[in-house]
Every structure is written in structure tokens, then in C-alpha cells.
LUMRO-309650 format. One record per atom (N, C-alpha, C, CB): z, x, y; residue in three letters. Coordinates in steps of 0.05 Angstrom, whole numbers, plus 32768, in hexadecimal, padded with zeros to 4 digits. Each point is the difference from the previous one (the first is absolute). Glycine has a CB too. Example, Ala and Ser with C-alpha at 12.3 -4.5 7.8 and 13.67 -1.06 7.14 Angstrom:
! LUMRO-309650
809C81087F8EALA;80007FEE8018ALA;800080128018ALA;80197FDA7FE9ALA;7FD9801F802CSER;800180108018SER;800E7FF18016SER;7FD580187FF3SER;
! end
This chain:
! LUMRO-309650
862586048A6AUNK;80187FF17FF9UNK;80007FE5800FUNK;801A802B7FF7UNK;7FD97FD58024UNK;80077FEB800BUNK;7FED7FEC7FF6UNK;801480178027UNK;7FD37FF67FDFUNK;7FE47FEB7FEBUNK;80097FF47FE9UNK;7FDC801F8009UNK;80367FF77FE8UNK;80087FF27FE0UNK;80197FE88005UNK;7FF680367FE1UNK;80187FC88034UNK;80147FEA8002UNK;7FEF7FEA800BUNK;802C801D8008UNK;7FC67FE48011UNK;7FE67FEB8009UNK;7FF67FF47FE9UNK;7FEE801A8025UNK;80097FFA7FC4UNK;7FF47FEA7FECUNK;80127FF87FEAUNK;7FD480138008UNK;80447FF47FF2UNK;80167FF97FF7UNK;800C7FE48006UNK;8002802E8000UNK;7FF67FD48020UNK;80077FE48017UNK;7FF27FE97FFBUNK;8007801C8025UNK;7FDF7FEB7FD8UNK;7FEB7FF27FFAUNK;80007FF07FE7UNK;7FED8020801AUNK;80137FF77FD0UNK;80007FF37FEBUNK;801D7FEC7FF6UNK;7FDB802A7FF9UNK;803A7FDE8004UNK;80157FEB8008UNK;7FFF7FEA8007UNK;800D801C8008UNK;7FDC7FE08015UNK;7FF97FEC8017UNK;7FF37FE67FE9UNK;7FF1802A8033UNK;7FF87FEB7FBCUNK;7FF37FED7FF0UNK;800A7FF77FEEUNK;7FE2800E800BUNK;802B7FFA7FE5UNK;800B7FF87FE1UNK;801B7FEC800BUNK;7FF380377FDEUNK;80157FCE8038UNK;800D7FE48006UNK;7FF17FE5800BUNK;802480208009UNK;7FC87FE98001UNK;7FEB7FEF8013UNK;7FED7FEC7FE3UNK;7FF880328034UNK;80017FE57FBDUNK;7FE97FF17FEBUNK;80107FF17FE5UNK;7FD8802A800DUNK;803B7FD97FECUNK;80157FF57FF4UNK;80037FE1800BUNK;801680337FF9UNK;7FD77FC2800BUNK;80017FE98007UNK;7FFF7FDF7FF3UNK;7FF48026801AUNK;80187FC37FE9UNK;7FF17FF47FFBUNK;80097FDA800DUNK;7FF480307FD5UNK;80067FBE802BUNK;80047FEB8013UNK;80217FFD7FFCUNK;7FCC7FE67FFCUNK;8040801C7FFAUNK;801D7FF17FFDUNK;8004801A800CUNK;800E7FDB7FD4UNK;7FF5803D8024UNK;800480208007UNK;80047FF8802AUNK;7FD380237FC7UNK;80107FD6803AUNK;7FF58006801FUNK;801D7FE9800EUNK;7FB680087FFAUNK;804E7FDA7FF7UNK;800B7FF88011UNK;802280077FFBUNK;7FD47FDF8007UNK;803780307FE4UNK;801380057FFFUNK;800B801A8014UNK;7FF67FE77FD4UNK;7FF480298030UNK;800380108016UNK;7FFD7FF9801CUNK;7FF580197FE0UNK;7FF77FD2802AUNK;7FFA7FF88013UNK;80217FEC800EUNK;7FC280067FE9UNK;804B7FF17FFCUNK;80217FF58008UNK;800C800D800BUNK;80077FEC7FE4UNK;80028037800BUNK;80148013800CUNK;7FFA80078019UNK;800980107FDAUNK;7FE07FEF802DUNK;7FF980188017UNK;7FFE7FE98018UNK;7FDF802D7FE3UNK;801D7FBE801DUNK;80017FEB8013UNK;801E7FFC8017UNK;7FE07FEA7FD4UNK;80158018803FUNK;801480008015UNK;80147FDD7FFAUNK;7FD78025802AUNK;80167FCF7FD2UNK;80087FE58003UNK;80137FF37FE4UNK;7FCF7FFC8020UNK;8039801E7FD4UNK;80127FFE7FE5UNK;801080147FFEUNK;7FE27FEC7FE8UNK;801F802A802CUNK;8010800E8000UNK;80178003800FUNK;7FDF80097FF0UNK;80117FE9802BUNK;80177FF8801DUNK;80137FE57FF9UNK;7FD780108029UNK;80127FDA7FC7UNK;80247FF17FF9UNK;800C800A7FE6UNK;7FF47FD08015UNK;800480437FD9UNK;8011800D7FE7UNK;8016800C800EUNK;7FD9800C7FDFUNK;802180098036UNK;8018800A8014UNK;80177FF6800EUNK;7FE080128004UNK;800F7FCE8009UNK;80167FF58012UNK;80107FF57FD8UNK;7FE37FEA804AUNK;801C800E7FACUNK;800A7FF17FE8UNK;801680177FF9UNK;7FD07FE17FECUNK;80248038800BUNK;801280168009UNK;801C7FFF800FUNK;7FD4800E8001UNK;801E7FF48015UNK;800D8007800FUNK;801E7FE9800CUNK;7FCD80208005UNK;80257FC57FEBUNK;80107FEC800DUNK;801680037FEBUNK;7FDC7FDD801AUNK;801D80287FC6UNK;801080007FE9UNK;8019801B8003UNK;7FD17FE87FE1UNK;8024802D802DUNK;800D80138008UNK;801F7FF5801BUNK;7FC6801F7FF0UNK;80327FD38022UNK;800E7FF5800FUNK;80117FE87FF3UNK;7FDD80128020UNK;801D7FDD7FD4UNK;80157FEB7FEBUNK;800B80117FF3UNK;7FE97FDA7FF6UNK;8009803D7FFBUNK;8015800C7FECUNK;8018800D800DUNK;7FDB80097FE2UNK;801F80078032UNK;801280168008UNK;800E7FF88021UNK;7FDD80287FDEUNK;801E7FC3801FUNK;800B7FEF8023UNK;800080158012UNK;80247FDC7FF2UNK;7FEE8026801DUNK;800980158013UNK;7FF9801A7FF9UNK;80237FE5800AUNK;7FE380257FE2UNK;7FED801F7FEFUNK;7FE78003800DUNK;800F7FFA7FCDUNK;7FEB7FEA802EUNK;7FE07FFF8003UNK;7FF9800D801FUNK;7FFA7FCF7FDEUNK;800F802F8033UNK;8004800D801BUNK;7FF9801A7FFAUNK;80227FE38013UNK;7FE9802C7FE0UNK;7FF4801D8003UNK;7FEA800B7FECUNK;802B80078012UNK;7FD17FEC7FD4UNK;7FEE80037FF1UNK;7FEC7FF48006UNK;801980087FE6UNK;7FDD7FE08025UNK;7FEF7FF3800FUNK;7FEC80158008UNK;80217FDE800EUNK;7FEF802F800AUNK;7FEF80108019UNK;7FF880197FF4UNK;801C7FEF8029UNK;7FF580207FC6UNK;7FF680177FF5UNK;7FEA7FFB7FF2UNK;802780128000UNK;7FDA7FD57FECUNK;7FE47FFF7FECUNK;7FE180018016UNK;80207FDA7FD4UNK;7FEE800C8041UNK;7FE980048010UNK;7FFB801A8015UNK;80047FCE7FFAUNK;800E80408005UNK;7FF58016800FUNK;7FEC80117FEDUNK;802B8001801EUNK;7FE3800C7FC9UNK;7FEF80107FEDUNK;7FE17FF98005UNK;802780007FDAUNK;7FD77FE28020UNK;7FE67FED7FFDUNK;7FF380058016UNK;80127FDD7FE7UNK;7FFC801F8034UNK;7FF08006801FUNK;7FF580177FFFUNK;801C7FEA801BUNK;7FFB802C7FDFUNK;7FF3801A8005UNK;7FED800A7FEDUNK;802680098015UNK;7FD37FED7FD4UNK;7FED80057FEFUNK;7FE77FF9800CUNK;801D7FFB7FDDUNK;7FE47FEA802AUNK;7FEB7FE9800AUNK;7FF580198018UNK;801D7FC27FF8UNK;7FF180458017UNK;7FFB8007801AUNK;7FF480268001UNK;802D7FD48010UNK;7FDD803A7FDFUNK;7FF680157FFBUNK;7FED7FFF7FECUNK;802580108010UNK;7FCD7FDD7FDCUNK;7FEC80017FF3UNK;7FED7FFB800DUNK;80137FFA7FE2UNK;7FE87FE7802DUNK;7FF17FFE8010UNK;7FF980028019UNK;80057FF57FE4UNK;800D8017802FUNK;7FF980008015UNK;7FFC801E8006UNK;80147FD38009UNK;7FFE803A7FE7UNK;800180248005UNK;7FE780067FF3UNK;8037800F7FFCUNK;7FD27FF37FE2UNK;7FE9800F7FE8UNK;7FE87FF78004UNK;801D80027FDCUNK;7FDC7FDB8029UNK;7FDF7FF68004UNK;7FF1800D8013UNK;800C7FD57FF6UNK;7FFC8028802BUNK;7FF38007800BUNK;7FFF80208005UNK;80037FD2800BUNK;801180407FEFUNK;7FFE801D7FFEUNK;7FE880087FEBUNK;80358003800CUNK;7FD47FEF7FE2UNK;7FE8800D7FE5UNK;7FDD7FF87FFAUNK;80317FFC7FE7UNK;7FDA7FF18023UNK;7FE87FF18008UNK;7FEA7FFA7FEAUNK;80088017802CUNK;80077FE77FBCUNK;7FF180047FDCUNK;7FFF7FDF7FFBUNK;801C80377FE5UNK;7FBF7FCA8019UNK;7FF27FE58000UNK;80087FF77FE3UNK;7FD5800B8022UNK;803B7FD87FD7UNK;7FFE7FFE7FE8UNK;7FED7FF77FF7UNK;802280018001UNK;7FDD80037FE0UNK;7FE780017FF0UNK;7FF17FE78003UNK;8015801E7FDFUNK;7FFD7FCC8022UNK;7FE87FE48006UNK;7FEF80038020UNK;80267FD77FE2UNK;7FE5803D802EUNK;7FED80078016UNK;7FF680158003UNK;80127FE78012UNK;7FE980267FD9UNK;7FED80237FF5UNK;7FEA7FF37FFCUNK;801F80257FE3UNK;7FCC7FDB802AUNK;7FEC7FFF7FF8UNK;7FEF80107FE6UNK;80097FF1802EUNK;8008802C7FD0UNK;7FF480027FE2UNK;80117FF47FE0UNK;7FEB802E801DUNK;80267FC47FEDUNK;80147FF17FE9UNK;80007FE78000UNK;801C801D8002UNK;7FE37FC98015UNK;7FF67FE6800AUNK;7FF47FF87FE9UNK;7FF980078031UNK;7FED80067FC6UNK;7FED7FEA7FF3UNK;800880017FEBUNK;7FDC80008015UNK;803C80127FD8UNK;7FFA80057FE6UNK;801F7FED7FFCUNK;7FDB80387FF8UNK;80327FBE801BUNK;80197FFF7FFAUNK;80007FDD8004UNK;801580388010UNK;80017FBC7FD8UNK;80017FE18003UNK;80197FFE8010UNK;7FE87FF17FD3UNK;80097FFA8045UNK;80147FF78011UNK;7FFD7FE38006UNK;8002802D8011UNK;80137FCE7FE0UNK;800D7FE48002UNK;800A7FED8012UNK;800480147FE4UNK;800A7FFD8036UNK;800E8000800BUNK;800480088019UNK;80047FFC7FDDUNK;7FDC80088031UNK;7FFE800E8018UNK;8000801A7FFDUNK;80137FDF8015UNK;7FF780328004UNK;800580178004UNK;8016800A800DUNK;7FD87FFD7FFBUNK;802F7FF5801BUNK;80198002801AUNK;7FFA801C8007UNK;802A7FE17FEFUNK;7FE5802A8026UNK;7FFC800B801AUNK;7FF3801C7FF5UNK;802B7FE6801FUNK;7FCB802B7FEDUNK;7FEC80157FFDUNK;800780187FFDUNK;7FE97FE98015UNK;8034801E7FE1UNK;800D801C7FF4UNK;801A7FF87FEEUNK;7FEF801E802CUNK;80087FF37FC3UNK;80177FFE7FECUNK;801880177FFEUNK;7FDA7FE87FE5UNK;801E801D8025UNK;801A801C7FF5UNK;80147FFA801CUNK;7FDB80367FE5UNK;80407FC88011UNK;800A7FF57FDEUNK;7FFE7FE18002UNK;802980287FF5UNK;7FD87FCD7FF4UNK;80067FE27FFAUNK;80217FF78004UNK;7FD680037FDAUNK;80207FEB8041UNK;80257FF18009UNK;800B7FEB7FEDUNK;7FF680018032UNK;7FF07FF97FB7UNK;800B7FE87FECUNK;801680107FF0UNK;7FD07FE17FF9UNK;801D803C7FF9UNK;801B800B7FF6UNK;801380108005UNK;7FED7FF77FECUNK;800D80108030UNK;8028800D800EUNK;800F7FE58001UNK;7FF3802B802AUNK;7FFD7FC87FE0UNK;80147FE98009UNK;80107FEC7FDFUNK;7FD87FFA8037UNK;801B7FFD7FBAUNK;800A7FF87FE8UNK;800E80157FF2UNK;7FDE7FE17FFEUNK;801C803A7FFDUNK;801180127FF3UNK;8014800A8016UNK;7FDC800E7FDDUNK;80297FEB8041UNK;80188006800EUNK;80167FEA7FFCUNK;7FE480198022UNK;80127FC97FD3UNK;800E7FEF7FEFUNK;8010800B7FEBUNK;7FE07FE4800AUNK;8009801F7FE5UNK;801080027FE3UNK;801280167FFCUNK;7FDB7FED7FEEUNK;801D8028802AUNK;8019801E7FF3UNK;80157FF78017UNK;7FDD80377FEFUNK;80237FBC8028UNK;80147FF48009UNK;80107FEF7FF2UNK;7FE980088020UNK;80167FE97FD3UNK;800D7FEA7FF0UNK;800A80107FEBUNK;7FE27FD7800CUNK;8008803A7FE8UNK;8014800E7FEEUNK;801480117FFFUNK;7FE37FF87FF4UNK;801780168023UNK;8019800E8007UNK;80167FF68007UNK;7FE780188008UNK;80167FCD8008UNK;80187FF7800CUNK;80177FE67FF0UNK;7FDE800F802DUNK;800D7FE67FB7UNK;800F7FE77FFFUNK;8007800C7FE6UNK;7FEC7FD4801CUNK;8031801E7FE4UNK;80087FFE7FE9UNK;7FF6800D7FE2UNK;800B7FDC801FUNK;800280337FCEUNK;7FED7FFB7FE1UNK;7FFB7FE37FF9UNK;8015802A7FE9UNK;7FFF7FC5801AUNK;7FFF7FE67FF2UNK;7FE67FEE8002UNK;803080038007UNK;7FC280078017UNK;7FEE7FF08006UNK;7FDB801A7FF3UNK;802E7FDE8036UNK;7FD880297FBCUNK;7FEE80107FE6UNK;7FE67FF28004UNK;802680077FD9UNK;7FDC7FDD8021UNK;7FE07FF87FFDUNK;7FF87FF58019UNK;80017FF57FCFUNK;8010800B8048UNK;7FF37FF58019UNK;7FED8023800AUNK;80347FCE8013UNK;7FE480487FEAUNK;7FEB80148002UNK;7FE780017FF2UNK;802380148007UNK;7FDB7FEF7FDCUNK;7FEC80007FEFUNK;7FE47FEA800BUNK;8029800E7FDAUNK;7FD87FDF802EUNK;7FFD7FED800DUNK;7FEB80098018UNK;802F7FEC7FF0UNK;7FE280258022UNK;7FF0800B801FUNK;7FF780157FF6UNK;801B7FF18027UNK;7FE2801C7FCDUNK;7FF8801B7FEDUNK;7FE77FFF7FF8UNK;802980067FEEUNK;7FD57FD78002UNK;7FE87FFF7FF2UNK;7FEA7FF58014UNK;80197FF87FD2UNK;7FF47FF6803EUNK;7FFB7FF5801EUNK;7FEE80168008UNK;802E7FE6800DUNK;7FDF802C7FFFUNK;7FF480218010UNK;7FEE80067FECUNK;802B801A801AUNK;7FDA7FEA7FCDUNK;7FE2800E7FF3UNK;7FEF7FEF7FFDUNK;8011801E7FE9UNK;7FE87FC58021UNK;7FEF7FF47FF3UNK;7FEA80008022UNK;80247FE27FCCUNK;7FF9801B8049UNK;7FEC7FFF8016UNK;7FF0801C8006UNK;801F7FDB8015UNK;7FEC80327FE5UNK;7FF080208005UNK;7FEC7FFD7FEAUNK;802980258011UNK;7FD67FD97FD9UNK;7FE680017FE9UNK;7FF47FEC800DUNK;8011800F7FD0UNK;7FED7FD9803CUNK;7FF37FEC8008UNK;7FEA8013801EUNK;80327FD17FEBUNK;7FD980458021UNK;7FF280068016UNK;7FE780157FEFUNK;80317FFA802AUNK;7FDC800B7FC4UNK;7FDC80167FEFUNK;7FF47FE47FF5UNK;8012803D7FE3UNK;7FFA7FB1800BUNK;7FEE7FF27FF2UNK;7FEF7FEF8019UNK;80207FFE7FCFUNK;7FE77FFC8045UNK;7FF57FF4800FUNK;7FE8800F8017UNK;802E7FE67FF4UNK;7FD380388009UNK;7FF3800E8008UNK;80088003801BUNK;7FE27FF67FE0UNK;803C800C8029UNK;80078000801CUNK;80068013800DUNK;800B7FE17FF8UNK;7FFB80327FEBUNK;800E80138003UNK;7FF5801F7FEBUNK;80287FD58010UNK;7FE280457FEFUNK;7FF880157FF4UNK;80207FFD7FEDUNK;7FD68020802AUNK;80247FF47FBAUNK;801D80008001UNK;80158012800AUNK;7FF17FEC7FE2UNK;800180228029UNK;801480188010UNK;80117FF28020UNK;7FD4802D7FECUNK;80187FB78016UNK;80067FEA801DUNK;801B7FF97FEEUNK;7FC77FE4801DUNK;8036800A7FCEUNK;80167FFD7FF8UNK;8016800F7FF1UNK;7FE67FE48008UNK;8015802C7FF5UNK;802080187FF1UNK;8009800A801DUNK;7FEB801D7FC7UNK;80037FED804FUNK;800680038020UNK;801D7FE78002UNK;7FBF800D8015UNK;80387FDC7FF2UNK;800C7FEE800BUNK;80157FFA7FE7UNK;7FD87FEE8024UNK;802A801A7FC7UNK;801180027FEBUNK;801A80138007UNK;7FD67FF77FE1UNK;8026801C8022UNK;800D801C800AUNK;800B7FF4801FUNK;7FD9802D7FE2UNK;801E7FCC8032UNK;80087FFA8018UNK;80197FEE7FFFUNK;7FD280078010UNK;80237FDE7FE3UNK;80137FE37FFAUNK;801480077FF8UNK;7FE47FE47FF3UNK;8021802A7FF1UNK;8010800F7FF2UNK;800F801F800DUNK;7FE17FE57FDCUNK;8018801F8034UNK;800D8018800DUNK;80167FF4801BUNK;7FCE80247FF2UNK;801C7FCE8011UNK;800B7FED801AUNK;801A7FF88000UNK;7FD77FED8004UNK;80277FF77FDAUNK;80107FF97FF9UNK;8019800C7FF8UNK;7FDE7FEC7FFEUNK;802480287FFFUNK;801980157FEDUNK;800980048018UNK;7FEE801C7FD2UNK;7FFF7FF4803DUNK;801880038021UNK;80087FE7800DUNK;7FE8802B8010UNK;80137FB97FF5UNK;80117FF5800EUNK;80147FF37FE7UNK;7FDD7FF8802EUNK;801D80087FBEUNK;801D80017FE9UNK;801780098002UNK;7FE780027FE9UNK;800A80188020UNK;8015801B8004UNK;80137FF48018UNK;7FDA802E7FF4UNK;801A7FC9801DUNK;800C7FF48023UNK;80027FEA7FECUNK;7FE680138039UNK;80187FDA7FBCUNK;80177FE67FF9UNK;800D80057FF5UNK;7FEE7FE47FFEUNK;801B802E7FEEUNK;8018800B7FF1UNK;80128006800EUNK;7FEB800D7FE3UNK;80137FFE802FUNK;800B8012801DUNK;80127FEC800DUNK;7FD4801E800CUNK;80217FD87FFCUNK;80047FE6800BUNK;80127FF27FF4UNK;7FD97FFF800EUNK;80207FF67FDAUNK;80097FF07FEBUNK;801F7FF98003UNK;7FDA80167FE3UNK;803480028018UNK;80197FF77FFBUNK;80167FFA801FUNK;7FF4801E7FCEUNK;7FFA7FF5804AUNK;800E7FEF8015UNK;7FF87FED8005UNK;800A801B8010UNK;7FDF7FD77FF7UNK;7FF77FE87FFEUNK;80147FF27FF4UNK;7FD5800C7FFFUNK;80257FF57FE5UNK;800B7FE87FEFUNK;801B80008001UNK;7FDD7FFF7FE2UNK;803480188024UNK;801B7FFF8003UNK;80167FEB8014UNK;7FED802F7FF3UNK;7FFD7FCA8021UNK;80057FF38014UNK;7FF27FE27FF4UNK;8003802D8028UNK;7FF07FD67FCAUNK;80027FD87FF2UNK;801280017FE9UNK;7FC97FEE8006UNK;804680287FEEUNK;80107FF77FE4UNK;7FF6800C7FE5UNK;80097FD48017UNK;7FE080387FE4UNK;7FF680047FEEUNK;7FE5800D7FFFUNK;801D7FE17FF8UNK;7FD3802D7FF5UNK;7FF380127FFAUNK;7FE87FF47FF7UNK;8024801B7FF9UNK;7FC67FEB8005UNK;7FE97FF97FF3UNK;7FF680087FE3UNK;7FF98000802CUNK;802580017FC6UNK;7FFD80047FDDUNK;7FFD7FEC7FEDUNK;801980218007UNK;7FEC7FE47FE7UNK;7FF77FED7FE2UNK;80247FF08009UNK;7FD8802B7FCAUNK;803F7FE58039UNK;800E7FEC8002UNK;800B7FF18012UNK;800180127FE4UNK;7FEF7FEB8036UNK;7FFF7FF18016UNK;7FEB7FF37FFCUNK;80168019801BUNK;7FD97FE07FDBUNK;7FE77FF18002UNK;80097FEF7FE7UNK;7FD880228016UNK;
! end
């Protein structure tokens, strides 16, 4: 059973990996880039603070906590405990696989691109408003594009990413749970609530 999920892992690995092609490589090589994702966040995060002023005080810190603690238990706990070489540094997977894009650090399990982007998107969705529908839809498509970007790029297995899928997203629902909580004493003491008809 376990051999048959390994090559299950594998094969997955490739049919996202060989599915390739130049516009493909650099459209993935965008999502997964640090240097487009850290100012997509602060942009985020600043639009989050204009929108919700003073609100913004407690939704702020929770989004970035979810995000920390994802960040921080994918890679610093799961990498070095597991110690699972990703495929662009397997020497029996390396030569067969197109890499566009380097390789980065020398274990994959789990991928922090996708706890961390999917501890976004199920945070936001849980917490804002319905009205704001396509800003969710938005970080949703965001999160699936950076996680498919870590197989097509060969960074990752896909079990690295549904791992860090499940974490981000588990993560996220419990400190929701603690902003909801929160929520109404918090906001009771500025005047108002973080609903469709306060916003």
C-alpha cells in the first residue's frame, strides 16, 4: 500500500511537471516567487487596514498569526523531522524532471508556499463578509495556483502539497474560531461588528 501511494506521488509529480511549456514555466515561475507574493500580501494587508480602520487591529494579527504558525510548523517542525528530499534534489527524479526555477532548500515535506497561501484564503473566507464573494474567490484561486506551481515546478510531491493544504487550512479554521470569539468583545468596545452591515 505504501509503495502504491510513493508511486501514486510520483506519478502526480510528473503529469504536473511534464505538462509544460514556455508561457506555462513563466506563469508558474510568477506564483511561486517570493518577490510577488510578499508585496501581493503587504497590498493585502494594507487594503485590509484602510478598509476596516481600527477593526483592522484585531483581524490584522490573527490573519498573520494563522500565516506564522503555518510558516513555522511546516518548515521548521515537518522539514527537518522528516527529512523527505524533494524531487528536484532525488537524485533518482533530478534528471527526468524540468526545472525552471532552481530547486530551494533540501526537504519538502510539507510545502510552506501552500499552508501558508491556503491559511490566507480559508482565513479570509471565513472571516469577511459574504459581500466581499470575489475578494475570497480571488485568494482561493491565488492558493491553488501557488500550490500547483510547487509540482509543476518540481519543488514539491503532491502529497508535500495537499500536506501543507490540510495544515494552512486546519490552522486557519482554528484561529477563526479564536477571531469569532473575540470578535464581538473586541468590536463592542469600538461600536460595531465585522459584518456586511458595518462594513
Amino acid at each position: 500500500m505504501i509503495e502504491y501511494l510513493h508511486t501514486l506521488d510520483r506519478w502526480g509529480l510528473f503529469v504536473a511537471n511534464q505538462t509544460h511549456s514556455p508561457w506555462g514555466d513563466q506563469v508558474m515561475i510568477f506564483f511561486t516567487d517570493r518577490f510577488v507574493w510578499i508585496p501581493a500580501y503587504v497590498v493585502l494587508l494594507a487594503a485590509l487596514g484602510y478598509h476596516y480602520r481600527r477593526q483592522a487591529l484585531l483581524l490584522i494579527p490573527m490573519l498573520l498569526l494563522s500565516v506564522g504558525l503555518a510558516d513555522y510548523i511546516s518548515s521548521s517542525l515537518f522539514k527537518p523531522y522528516f527529512a523527505r528530499l524533494r524531487p528536484c534534489h532525488d537524485p533518482e527524479l533530478s534528471a527526468a524532471l524540468n526545472l525552471v526555477n532552481g530547486c530551494g532548500g533540501q526537504f519538502g515535506f510539507m510545502s510552506s508556499h501552500a499552508a501558508n497561501t491556503t491559511a490566507v484564503a480559508v482565513f479570509l473566507g471565513l472571516v469577511l463578509p459574504r459581500r466581499f464573494w470575489l475578494a475570497k474567490v480571488l485568494v482561493i484561486i491565488w492558493a491553488a495556483l501557488v500550490s500547483y506551481s510547487r509540482m509543476y515546478l518540481g519543488a514539491h510531491y503532491p502529497s508535500d502539497v495537499l500536506a501543507g493544504v490540510v495544515l494552512g487550512g486546519g490552522l486557519a479554521w482554528g484561529v477563526a474560531g479564536l477571531y469569532e470569539r473575540a470578535e464581538s468583545r473586541y468590536y463592542s468596545r469600538l461600536g460595531g461588528h465585522l459584518t456586511e452591515e458595518s462594513v
